[in-house]
Steps between C-alpha positions, in 0.01 A plus 500: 500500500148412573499643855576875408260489181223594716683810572635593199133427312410801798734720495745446254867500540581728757887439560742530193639204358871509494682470184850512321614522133478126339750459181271589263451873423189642641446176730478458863520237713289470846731497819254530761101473434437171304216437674364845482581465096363134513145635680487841257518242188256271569262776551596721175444151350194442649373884403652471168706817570780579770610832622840614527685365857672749734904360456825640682813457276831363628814579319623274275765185562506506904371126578578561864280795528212308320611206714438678874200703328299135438 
């Protein structure tokens, strides 16, 4: 996570994470982007305030889909 902070500290995150539904309403979970997520944390933490990150859903329930996105 380290190695893209740098970046992200820049620039911000510039390519959306990707996300699907989790089982709880209103609750996603990250498919693709954990470090990106990871990197944009520790900087909102380190500000004391985060902005909003740039997500593409995925339908709900196909594990293969998320599977081949990752």
């Amino acid at each position: 996570m380290l190695d893209i902070l740098p970046s992200v500290r820049a620039r911000g995150v510039l390519v959306p994470l990707l996300v699907r539904p989790n089982i709880e309403p209103d609750s996603f979970e990250i498919v693709a982007g954990r470090r990106r997520y990871l990197a944009a944390k520790s900087l909102a933490d380190e500000r004391g305030e985060g902005d909003a990150l740039p997500c593409a859903v995925m339908e709900d329930g196909d594990d293969a889909d998320a599977l081949e996105a990752w």
